[in-house]
C-alpha angles and dihedrals in degrees: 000000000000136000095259094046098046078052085057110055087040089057087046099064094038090063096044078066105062111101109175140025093252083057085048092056097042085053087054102044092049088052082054096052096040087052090042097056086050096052085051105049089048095047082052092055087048092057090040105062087042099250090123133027139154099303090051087060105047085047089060089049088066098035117112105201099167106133097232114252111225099198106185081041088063100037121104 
């Protein structure tokens, strides 16, 4: 069995154990944490290898990334 299956199951069964919608929001917010302190840890290694800095970051702030809708392109 492989590593994302095994995750699977595991989630699984984390999930069959929620009972209630305050248990549902407790599970969120801990997956938002977990993801957050990964995106962290990998942004710090980022900084810290010199890869990104000040500058990086303030570039990202103005950055507009949205892929244009073209909405008469996409009608049928």
């Amino acid at each position: 069995m492989s590593y994302s299956q095994l995750a699977q199951l595991e989630f699984m069964n984390a999930v069959n154990s929620i009972n209630s919608e305050s248990e549902l929001n407790e599970f969120r917010d801990l997956l938002a944490r977990y993801f957050a302190q990964k995106a962290q840890k990998a942004v710090d290694a980022l900084w810290d290898k010199g890869v990104i800095n000040n500058e990086t970051i303030e570039a990202w702030g103005e950055e507009h990334m949205r892929t244009p809708y073209h909405y008469e392109a996409n009608r049928s």
